[in-house]
C-alpha positions in Angstrom: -23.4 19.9 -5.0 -24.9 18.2 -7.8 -25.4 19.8 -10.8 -27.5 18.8 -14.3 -25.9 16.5 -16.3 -22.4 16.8 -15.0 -23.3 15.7 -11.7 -20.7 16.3 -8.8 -17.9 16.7 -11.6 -17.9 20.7 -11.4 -17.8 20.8 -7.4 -14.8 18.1 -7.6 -13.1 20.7 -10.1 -13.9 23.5 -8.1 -11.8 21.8 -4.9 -8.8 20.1 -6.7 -6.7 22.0 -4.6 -7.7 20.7 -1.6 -10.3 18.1 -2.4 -9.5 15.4 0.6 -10.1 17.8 3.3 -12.9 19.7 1.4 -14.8 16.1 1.3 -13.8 15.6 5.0 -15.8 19.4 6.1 -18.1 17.8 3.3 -19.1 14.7 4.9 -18.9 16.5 8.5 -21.8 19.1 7.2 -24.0 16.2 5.9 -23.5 13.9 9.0 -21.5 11.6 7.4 -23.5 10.5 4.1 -24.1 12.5 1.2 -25.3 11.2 -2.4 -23.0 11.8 -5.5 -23.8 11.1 -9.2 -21.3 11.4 -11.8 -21.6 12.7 -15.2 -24.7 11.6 -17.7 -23.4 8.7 -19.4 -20.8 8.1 -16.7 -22.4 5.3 -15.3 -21.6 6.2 -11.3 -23.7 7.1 -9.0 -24.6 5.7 -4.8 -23.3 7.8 -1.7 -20.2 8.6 0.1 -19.9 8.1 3.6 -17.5 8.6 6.7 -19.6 6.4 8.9 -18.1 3.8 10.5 -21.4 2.1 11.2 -21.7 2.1 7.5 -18.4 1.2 6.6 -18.4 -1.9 8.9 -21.9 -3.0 7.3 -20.1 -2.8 3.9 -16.8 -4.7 4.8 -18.4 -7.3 6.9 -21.9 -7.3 8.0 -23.5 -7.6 4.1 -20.0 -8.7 3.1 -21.6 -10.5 0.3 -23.8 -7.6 -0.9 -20.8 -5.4 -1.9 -18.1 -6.8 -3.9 -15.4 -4.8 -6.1 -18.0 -5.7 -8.6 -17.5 -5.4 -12.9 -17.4 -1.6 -12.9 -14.0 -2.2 -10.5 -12.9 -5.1 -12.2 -13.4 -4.1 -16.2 -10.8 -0.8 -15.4 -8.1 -3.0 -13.8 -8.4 -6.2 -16.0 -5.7 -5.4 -18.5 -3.0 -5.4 -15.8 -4.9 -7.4 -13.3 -6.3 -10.3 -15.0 -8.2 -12.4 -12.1 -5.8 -11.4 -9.5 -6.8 -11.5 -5.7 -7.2 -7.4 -6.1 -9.6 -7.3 -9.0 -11.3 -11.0 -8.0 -15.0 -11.6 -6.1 -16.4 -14.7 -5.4 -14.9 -18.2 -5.5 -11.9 -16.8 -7.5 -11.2 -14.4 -4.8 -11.5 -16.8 -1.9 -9.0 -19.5 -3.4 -6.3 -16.9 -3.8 -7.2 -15.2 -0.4 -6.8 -18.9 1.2 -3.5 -19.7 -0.8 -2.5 -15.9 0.3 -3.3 -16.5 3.9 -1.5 -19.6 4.3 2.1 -18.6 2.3 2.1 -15.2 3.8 1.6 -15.9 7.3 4.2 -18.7 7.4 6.9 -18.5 9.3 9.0 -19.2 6.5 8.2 -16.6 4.4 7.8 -14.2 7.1 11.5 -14.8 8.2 12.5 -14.4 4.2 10.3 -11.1 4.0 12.2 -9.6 7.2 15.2 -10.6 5.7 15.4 -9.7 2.3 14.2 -5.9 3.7 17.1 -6.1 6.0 19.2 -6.7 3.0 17.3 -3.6 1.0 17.3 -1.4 3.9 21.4 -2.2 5.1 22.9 -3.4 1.4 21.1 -0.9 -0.9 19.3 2.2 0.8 21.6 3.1 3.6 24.5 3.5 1.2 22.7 6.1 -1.0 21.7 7.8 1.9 25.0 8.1 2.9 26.4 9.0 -0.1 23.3 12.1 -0.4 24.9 13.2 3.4 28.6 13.0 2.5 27.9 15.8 -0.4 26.6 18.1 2.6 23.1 19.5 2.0 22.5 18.1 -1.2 18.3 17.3 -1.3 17.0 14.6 -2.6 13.3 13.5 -3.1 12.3 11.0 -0.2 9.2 9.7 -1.7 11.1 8.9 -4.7 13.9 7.0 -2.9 10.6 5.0 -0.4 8.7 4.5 -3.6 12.1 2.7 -5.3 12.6 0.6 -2.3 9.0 -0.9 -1.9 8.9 -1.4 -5.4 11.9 -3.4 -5.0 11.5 -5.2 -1.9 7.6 -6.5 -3.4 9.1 -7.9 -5.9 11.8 -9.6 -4.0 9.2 -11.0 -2.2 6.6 -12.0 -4.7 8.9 -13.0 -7.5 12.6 -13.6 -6.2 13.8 -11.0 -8.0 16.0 -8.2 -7.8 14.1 -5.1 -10.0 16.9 -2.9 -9.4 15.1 0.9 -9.3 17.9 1.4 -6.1 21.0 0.3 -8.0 23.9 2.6 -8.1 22.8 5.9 -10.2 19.0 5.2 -9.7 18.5 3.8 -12.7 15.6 4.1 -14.8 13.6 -0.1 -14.9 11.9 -1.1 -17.9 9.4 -3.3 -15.9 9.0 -0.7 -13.2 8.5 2.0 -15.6 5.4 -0.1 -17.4 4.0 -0.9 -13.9 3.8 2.6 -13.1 2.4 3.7 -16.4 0.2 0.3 -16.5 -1.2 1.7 -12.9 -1.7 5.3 -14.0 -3.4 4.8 -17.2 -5.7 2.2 -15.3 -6.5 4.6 -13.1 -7.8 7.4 -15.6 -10.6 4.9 -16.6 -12.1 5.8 -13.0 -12.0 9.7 -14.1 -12.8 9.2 -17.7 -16.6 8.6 -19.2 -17.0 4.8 -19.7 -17.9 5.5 -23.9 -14.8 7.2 -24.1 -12.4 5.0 -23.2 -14.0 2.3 -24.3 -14.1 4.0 -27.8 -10.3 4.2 -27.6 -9.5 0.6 -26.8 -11.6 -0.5 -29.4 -9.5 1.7 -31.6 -6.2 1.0 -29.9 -5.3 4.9 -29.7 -4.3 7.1 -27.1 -3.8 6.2 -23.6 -5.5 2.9 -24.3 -2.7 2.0 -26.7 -0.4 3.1 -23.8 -2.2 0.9 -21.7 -2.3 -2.2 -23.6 1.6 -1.9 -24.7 2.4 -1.4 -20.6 0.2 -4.0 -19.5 1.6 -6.6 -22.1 5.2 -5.7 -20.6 4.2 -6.1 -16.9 2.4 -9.7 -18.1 5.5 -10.6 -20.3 7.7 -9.9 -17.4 5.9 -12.1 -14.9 5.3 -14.6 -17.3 8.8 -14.9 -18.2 9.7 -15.2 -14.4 6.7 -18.1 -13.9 8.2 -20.2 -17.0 11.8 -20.0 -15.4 10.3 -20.5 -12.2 8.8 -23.8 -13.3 11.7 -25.0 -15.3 13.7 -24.3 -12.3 11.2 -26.8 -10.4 11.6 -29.5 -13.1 15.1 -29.4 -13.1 16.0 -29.8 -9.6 12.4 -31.3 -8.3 11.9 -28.7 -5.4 12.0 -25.4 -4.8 13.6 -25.6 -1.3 15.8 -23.0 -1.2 13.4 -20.5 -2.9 11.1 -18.5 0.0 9.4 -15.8 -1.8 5.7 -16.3 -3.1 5.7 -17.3 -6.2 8.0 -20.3 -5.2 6.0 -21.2 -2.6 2.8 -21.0 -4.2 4.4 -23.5 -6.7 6.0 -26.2 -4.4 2.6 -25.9 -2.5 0.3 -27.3 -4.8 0.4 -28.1 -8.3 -3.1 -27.2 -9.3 -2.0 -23.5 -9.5 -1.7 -22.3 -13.5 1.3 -20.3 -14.7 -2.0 -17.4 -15.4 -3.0 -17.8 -11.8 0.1 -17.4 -10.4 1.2 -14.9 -12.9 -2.1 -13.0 -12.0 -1.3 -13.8 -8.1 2.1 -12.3 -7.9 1.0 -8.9 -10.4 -1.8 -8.0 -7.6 0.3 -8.0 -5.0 3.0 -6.4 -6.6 -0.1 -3.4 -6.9 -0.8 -3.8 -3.6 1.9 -3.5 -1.9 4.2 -1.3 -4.4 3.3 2.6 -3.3 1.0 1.8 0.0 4.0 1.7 2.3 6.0 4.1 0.7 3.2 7.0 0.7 3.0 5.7 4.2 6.9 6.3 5.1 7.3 9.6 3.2 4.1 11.3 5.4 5.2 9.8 8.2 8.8 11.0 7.6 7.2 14.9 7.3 5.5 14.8 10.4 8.2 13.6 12.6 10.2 16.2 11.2 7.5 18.9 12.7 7.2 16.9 15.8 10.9 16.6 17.4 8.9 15.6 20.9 7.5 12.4 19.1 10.9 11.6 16.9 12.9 11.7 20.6 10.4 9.0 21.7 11.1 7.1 18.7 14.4 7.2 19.0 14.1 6.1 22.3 12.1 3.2 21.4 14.4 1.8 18.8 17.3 2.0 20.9 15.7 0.4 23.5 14.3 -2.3 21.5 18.0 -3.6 20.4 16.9 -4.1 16.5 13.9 -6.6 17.4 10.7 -4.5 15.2 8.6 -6.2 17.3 9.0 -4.5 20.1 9.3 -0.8 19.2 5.9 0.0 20.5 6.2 3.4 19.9 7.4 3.3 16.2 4.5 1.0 15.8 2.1 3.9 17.4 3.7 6.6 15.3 3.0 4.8 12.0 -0.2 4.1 13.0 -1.1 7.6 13.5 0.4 8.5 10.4 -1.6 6.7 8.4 -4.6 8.0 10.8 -4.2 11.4 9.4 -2.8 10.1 5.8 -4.1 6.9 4.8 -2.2 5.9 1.5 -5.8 4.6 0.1 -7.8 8.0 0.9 -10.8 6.6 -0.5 -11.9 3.0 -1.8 -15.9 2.0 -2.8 -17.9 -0.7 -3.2 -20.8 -2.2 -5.4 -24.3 -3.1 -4.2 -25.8 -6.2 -5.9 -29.4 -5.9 -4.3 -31.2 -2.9 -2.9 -29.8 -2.2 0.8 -30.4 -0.1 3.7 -27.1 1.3 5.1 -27.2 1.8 9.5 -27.4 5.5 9.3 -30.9 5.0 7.4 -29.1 5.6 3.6 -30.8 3.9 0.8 -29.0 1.8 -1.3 -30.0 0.9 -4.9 -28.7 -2.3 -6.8 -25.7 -1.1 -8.5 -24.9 1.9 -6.7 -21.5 2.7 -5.3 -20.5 3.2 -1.7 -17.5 4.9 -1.2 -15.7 5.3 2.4 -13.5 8.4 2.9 -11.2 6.8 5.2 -8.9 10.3 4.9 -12.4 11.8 6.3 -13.1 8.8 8.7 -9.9 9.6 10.7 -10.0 13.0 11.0 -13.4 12.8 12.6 -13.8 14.4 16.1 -17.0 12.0 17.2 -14.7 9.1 16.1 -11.0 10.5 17.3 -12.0 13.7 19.7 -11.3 17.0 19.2 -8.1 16.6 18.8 -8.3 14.8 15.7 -6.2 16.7 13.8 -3.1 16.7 15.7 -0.2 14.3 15.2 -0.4 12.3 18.7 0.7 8.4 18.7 0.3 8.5 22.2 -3.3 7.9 21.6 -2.3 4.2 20.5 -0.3 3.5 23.1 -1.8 1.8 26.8 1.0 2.6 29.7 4.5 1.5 27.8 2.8 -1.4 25.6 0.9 -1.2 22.4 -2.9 -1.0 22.9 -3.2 -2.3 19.2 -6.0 -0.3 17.8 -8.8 1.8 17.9 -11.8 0.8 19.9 -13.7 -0.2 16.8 -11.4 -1.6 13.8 -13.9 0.0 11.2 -13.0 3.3 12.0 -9.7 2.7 11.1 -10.0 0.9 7.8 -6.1 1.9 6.5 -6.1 -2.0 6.1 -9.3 -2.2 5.0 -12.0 -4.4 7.0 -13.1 -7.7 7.7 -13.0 -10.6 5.1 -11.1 -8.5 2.9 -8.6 -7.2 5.6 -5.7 -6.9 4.1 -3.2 -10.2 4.0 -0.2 -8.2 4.0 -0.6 -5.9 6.9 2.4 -7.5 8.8 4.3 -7.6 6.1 3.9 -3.8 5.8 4.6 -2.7 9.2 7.6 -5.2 9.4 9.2 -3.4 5.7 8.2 0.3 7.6 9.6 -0.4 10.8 12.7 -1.7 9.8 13.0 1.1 6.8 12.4 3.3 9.7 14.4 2.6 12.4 17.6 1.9 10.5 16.6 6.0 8.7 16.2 7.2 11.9 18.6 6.0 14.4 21.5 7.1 11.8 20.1 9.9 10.1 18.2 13.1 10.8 15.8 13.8 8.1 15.7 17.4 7.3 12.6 18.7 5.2 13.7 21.5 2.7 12.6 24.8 3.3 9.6 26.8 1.3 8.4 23.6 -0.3 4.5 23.2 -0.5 3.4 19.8 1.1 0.1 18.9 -0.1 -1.7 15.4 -1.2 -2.0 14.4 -5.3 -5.5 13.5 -6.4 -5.1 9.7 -6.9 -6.3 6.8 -5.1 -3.3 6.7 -3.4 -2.1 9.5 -1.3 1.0 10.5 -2.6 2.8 14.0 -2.3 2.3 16.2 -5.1 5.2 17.5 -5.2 7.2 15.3 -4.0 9.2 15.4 -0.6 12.6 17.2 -1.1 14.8 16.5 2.3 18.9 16.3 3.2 20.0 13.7 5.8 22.3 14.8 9.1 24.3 12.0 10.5 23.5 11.9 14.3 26.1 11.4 16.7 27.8 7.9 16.6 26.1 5.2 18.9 25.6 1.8 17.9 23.5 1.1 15.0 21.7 -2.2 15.2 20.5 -3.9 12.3 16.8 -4.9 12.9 15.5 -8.4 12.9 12.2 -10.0 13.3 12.4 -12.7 16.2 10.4 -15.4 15.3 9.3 -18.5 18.0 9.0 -21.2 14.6 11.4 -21.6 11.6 11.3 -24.5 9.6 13.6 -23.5 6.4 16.7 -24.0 7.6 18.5 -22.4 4.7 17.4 -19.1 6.6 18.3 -20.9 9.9 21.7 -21.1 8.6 21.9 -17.5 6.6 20.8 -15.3 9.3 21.6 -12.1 7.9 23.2 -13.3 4.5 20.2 -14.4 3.5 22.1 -16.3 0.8 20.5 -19.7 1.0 17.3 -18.3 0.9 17.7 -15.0 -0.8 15.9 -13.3 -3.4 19.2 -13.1 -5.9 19.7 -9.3 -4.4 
């Protein structure tokens, strides 16, 4: 597979079309590691592997030995800065601290839940309803999801309402440089570092693109941080603000306006098009599964609008990010020689990359029924069995230290996006359309997802809550599902 001077470049070419599952029969030829160089001058080279073993010694056993590293961090840093996604070291481990202790408080947790509640029941069940009263008028599903998310995050890491699901769908300045910011970020990963490089320098091309997008993202978050802290001076506390960036303020006042800026911007990246890839996937297979979409319509009925206990939901998800993790692939960087458990050398400076796309549709790891669409398999009796028998093969949230913050978070905006879809509408996939993953590191649909919506018959629709044993901001107390007190300014 590797060729002179172009390295594994010509094989990728030659399996655009299907290049996640080509790499999955790859990997599954080679027993789970095979080496890749890029081309001359490229400056990547190390192995690729779908072992758990191996992916568990990179995440967490030689945690230290394999950080995002500069080649990771010198492709991200226009739009980045030192966030907590393009951070290693003691940078990294003051955000993931700060991170761990705002986003896992019951306060914000309650504000999180809410403020989808208000997305999902104020803002995206209106449109959809509006698509089903024109009767079989499609529209593109992963565009609504990928509007919402991008909402919602920055609801709850800024306070603000971005508006990409106001009335007409409106085109956003900020989320328009985001996306751009993101793509042409990306395209350093694919392009030959003295290239791009070449073109920064010169301020030309997509670099020029780059830097004009990534000075609108910063300029926007900037902007919010200086009225943020204005805000603070004015009335002395932030008490009735709940989302990140205020809470990361009133919380210590060692925090710049560049960290928190930097803060907010990664998981903004984070969290923007992960759960939305997720949802529209997940959306297409129930669709082909009517068996597993009674179940979960059974389960959300049953579970009376608490998320928490929709078991099955949560199972069905799960599995759908099994089969189509939004992150298909991620790497990391060796700092020192290394010897990976399957016996693979590892030179300083070398890549690893796990195929987590491969890694979960691998019969030793899932059995031979690996590629089939079956939740059941996370499920224990009627109660959720929580995971795999080993979390490193099933790295969708990545893996020890750097596990991601946000998981609950996610599931919380999925489940409730979910449920209130699905116990109101069917979603219908249009006919003759060609379903197929995009080559980028996350997994979206090429081509989009093009569906209608059916109203079901009339029940009672509950609107979902999280139920939550602690809540000390009693501005939420008092809101419930207003969330007026404590809102985001939606």
């Amino acid at each position: 597979m590797l060729w002179p001077v172009f390295g594994i470049i010509p094989t990728l070419f030659a399996h655009l079309d299907n290049i996640y599952d080509w790499g999955a029969a790859a990997l599954a030829r080679s027993g789970g590691t095979f080496p890749y160089r890029g081309m001359w001058g490229g400056g990547s080279s190390g192995v690729i592997t779908s072992v758990p073993a191996n992916v568990e010694h990179v995440l967490k056993t030689n945690f230290s030995n394999y950080p995002k590293g500069p080649y990771y961090r010198e492709r991200f840093v226009e739009l980045l800065g030192d966030g907590i996604f393009n951070a290693d070291g003691e940078a990294w481990r003051a955000q993931r601290r700060a991170a761990t202790a705002e986003m896992h408080s019951a306060q914000f947790l309650e504000f999180s839940a809410r403020t989808v509640e208000q997305l999902v029941h104020g803002r995206l069940m209106p449109l959809l309803q509006q698509q089903q009263s024109q009767g079989g008028v499609t529209v593109d599903l992963q565009d609504v999801l990928l509007r919402f998310t991008f909402d919602n995050i920055c609801a709850a890491a800024f306070g603000v309402d971005a508006g990409c699901l106001a009335d007409g769908l409106p085109d956003v300045p900020f989320a328009r440089a985001f996306e751009r910011a993101t793509e042409l970020s990306l395209a350093r990963f694919v392009t030959p570092p003295f290239v791009w490089k070449a073109k920064r320098l010169l301020c030309v091309g997509g670099e020029r693109r780059l830097a004009e997008a990534a000075r609108s993202v910063r300029e926007f978050a900037e902007r919010t941080v200086s009225e943020r802290r204005t805000e603070l001076r004015k009335l002395g506390s932030l008490q009735g603000r709940c989302d990140l960036l205020s809470r990361l303020m009133s919380s210590s006042t060692g925090h710049s306006d560049e960290f928190l800026r930097d803060f907010c911007i990664s998981f903004i990246l984070a969290g923007r098009d992960t759960s939305s890839v997720a949802l529209v996937w997940f959306f297409w297979l129930l669709a082909s599964h009517p068996e597993a979409e009674s179940r979960v319509l059974d389960d959300v009925r049953a579970a009376h609008g608490d998320v928490g206990k929709m078991d099955y939901l949560h199972a069905a998800l799960t599995e759908s990010m099994r089969l189509y993790p939004p992150v298909p692939v991620d790497f990391k960087e060796a700092l020192q020689d290394d010897v990976l458990p399957d016996g693979t050398a590892i030179r300083a400076r070398q890549r690893v990359i796990y195929n987590t796309y491969a890694i979960g549709r691998d019969p030793a790891a899932w059995g031979e029924d690996c590629l089939e669409f079956r939740p059941e398999r996370w499920m224990k009796g009627r109660d959720f069995a929580g995971g795999a028998e080993s979390p490193f093969k099933y790295v969708v949230f990545n893996g020890g230290p750097r596990l991601c913050v946000g998981k609950r978070f996610a599931y919380t905006q999925m489940k409730t996006l979910a449920a209130a879809v699905l116990e109101t509408f069917a979603v219908e996939v249009a006919p003759g359309q060609v379903v197929k993953p995009k080559l980028n590191t996350t997994l979206y649909m090429k081509n989009g997802l093009m569906v209608s919506f059916r109203r079901r018959e009339q029940q009672h629709v509950h609107c979902t809550t999280v139920m939550m044993e602690i809540s000390s901001c009693p501005a939420l107390n008092r809101s419930k599902l207003k969330g007026t007190e404590c809102g985001t300014d939606l």
